[in-house]
N, C-alpha and C positions, 0 to 999 in steps of 0.2 A: 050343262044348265047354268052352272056358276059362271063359265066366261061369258054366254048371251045376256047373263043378268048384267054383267060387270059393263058388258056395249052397248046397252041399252042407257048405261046412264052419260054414254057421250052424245046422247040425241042433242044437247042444249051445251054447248063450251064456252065454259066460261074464262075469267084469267082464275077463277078457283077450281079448277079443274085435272089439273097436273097430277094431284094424286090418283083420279080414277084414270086416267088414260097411261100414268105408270102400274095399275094394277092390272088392265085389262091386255097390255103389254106383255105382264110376266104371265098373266094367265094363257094367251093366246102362242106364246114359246111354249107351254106346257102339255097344249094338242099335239096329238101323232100328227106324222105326217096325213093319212086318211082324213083327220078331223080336220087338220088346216083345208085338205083339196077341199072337204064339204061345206068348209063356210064360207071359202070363196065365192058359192052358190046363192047363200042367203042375204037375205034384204040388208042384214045390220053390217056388212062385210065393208059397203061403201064408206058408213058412218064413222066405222074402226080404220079405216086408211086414212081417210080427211083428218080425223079427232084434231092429232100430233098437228101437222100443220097449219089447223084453223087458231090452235093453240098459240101458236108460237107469234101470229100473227098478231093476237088480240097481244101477248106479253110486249111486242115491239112495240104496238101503236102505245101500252100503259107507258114502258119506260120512255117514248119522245113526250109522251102528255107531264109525266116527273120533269123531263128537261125543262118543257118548256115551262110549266109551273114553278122551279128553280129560277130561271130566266127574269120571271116576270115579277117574282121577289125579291130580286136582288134591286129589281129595278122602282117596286115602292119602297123598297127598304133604304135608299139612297135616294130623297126627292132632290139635293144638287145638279142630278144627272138632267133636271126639267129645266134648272135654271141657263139663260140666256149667257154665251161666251162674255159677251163684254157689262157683265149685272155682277159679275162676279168680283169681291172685293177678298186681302187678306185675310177679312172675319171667318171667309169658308173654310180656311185651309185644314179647322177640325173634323168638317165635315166630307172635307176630300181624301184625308187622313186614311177615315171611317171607310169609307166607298175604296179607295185601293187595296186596301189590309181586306176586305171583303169581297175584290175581285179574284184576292191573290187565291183565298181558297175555292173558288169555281174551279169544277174541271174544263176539259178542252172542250164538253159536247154542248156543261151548259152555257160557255160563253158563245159557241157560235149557233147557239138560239137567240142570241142578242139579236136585235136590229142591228142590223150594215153601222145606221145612225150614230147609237149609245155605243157600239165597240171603237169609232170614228170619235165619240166626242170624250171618253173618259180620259187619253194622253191629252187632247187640247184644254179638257179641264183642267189636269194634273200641271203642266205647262202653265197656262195662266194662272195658276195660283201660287204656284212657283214663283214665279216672277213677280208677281205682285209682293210678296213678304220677304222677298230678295231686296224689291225696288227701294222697299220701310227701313230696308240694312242699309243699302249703299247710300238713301238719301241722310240717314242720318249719321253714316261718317262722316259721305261730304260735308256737313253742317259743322259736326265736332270739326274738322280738320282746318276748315276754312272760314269759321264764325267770324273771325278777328276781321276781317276783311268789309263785312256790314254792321260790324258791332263799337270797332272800335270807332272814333270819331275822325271823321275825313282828313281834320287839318294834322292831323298827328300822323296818318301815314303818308302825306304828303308831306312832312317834314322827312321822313326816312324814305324819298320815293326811292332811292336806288338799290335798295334790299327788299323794298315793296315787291316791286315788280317783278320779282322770280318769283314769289309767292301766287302773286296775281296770275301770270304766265302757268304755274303749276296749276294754278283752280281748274284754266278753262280750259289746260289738257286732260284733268281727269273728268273734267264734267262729260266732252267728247268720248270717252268710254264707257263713259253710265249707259244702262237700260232706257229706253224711250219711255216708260214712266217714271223712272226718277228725272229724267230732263224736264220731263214738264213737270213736275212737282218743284225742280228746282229753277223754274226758269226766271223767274224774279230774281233771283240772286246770279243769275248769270248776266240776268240784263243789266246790275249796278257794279258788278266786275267788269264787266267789257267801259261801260263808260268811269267808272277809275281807274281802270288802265290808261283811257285817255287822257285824264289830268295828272295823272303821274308822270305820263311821255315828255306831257309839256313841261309839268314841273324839271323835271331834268332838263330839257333843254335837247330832246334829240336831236340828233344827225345822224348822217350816213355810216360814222363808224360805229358808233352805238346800236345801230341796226343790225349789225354785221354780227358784232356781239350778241347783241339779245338774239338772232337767226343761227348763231351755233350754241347759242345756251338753249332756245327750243327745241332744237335739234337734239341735244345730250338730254335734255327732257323727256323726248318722247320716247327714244331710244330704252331708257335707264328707268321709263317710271315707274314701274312696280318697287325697284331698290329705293327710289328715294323716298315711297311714300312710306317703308317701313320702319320702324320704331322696335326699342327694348321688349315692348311686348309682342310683337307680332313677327320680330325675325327667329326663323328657323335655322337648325343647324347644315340642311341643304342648302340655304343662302347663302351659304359663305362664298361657293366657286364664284355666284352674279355678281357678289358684294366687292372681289378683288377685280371682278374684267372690268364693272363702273369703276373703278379706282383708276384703274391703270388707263381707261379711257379718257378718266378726268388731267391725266398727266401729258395726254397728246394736247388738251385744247390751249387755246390760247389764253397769254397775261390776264386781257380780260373776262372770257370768259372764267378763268378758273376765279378770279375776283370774285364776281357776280355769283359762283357754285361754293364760295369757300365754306359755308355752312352746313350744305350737303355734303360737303369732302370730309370734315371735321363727325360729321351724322354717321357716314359710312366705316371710316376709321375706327370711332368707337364699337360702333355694331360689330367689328371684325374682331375686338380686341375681347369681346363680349362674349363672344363664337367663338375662340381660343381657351379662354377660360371656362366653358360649358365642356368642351373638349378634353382640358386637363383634369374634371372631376369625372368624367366618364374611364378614361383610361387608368384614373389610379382604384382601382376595387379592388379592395383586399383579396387573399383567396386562402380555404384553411382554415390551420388554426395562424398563420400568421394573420389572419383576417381576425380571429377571435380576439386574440392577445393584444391585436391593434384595436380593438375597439374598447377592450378590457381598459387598457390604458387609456386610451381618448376620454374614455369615462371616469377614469378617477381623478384623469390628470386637473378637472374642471374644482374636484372636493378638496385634493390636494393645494392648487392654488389660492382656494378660497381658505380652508385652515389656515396657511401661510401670510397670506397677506392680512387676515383677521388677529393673529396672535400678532404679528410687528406692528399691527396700527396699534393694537391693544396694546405695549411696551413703548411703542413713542407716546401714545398717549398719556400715560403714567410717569413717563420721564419726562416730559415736558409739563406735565402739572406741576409734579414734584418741584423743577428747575424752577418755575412761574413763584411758586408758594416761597420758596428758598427768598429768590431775587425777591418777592415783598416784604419779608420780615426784615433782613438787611436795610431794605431802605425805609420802614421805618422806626427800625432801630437807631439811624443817625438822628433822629431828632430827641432832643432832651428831654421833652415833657414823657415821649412815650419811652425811654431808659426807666425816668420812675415810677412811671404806671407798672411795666414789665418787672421792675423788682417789688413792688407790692405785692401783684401780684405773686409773684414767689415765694415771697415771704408769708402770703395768708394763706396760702397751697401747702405750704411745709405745717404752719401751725394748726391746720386741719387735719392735716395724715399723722402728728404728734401727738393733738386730742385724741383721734379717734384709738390710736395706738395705746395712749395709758388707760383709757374706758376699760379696753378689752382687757387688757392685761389684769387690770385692778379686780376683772369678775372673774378673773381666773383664778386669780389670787384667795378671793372668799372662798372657791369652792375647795380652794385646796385646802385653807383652814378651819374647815367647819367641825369635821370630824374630832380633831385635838379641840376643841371648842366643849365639843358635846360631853369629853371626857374628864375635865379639867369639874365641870361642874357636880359630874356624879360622884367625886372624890367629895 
């Protein structure tokens, strides 16, 4: 009676159902063998074979409806994902930030509830926004690195055009590697480099050999240009192997060309001697206690010098007063008027410490003879 009640309540399956069709389960294992052959006969026998199954089917369709409600929060929860590929500016990249760090944690099932679309369009958002706050970086190198160029005044670097013009020649090689929206961000500034280049050409007075030169100084340009564009702050201690092959490269080119680079050669030089000395403080690290006792020292030696050079400055300073104060009384001790002012004074300095000397004496004097005083009279 208790298992037909227990299968009677799988007439209706729900996804809350799990616990009566695991009761009715262990009740239906707990029939003889006889009782199971008899319910096979009865009407609830169907109900209790279906249950499990019908179960299982509502639980799948619940957890794709979670997926796909997952899915479609992620996707108001990120309104970027609506916005148009080319509307998108650097201002988003908090927003695309937001929405990556947000896909990272989606599992597998519920990102491929995504639309074909938004799984397609979340890399080409991430990309163009990339790029875009990348383009803000390399335009405003190029601008710090090459300002001089529309800033400084025309007739001035047309007075220096033949050192000009590897700088000029350097611009419009790295602009040629910019991203396509830094070129057109930059492209005003390439259109007044390319024509100062031209009145630089003429300033010098080209020819054919000068072309030869600038053609193998472009050439060591392009080759070389990440070494030349780098600077004290930006070279790394991996730079060093590029830094010696542009060197040694700069040593094949020719009289002129190496003229025209001698800047660059002098840029590179340094940079290497710079990476040498980052090298020698890397290798010397103490170790131990000779590392303690080296530091122990490094640190007094700093208190130790300071005591030392404070107590001599303090002894020449007092010697050389002294010496100063010496040398002026000498010299104006040769003059006559001040000889008798100096013995005056000596003379009123002595007959004051004289006075004051028989004062005291004199009250010393009373006190000693008071006593015989007092006695002379009671007689």
């Amino acid at each position: 009676a208790d298992f037909i009640e227990a299968v009677k309540k799988l007439n209706k399956i729900t996804i809350d159902s799990l616990e009566d069709i695991t009761n009715a389960e262990v009740a239906f294992k707990a029939l003889t063998t006889s009782q199971k052959n008899a319910f096979k006969q009865h009407d609830l026998y169907k109900t209790f074979i279906e249950a499990r199954g019908k179960y299982n089917k509502l639980l799948e369709k619940a957890k794709l409806e979670e997926l796909v409600q997952a899915a479609e929060n992620f996707v108001k929860a990120n309104p970027i994902l609506n916005k148009a590929i080319n509307k998108l500016t650097a201002k988003d990249a908090s927003a695309v930030e937001k929405m990556t760090e947000a896909y990272k944690l989606l599992t597998e099932n519920v990102k491929n509830k995504l639309s074909r679309e938004i799984r397609e369009k979340i890399p080409q958002i991430q990309d163009r926004v990339d790029l875009l706050v990348e383009s803000i970086t390399n335009t405003a190198d190029y601008k710090l690195s090459y300002s001089t160029l529309w800033e400084t005044d025309e007739e001035l670097i047309l007075m220096d055009a033949e050192d000009s013009i590897n700088l000029i020649n350097e611009a419009l090689l790295i602009y040629d590697t910019l991203d396509e929206i830094s070129k057109k961000n930059l492209a005003k500034q390439k259109k007044y480099i390319e024509a100062l280049k031209e009145k630089v050409l003429e300033r010098i007075g080209y020819n054919e050999a000068q072309a030869l030169i600038e053609e193998e100084v472009i050439e060591y340009q392009k080759q070389w240009l990440k070494i030349l564009s780098l600077s004290k702050f930006t070279v790394k201690l991996e730079d060093k192997t590029a830094i010696t092959l542009a060197m040694e490269a700069y040593d094949k080119l020719s009289g002129g060309a190496k003229e025209s680079l001698k800047a660059k050669y002098e840029n590179m030089k340094a940079l290497l001697e710079l990476l040498d000395h980052y090298a020698d403080l890397e290798n010397q690290t103490p170790q131990g206690n000779e590392s303690e006792s080296s530091s122990q020292s490094s640190s007094q030696e700093p208190t130790i010098s300071y005591v030392t050079n404070t107590v001599t400055n303090t002894v020449t300073n007092t010697v050389t007063e002294t010496v100063n104060t010496e040398s002026v009384v000498k010299e104006y001790m040769k003059k006559p008027v001040a000889k008798v002012i100096f013995w005056l004074f000596i003379t009123l300095l002595f007959a004051v410490i004289w006075a004051a000397f028989s004062y005291f004496y004199n009250k010393f004097l009373e006190k000693k003879l008071v006593p015989f005083t007092n006695v002379e009279e009671e007689e």
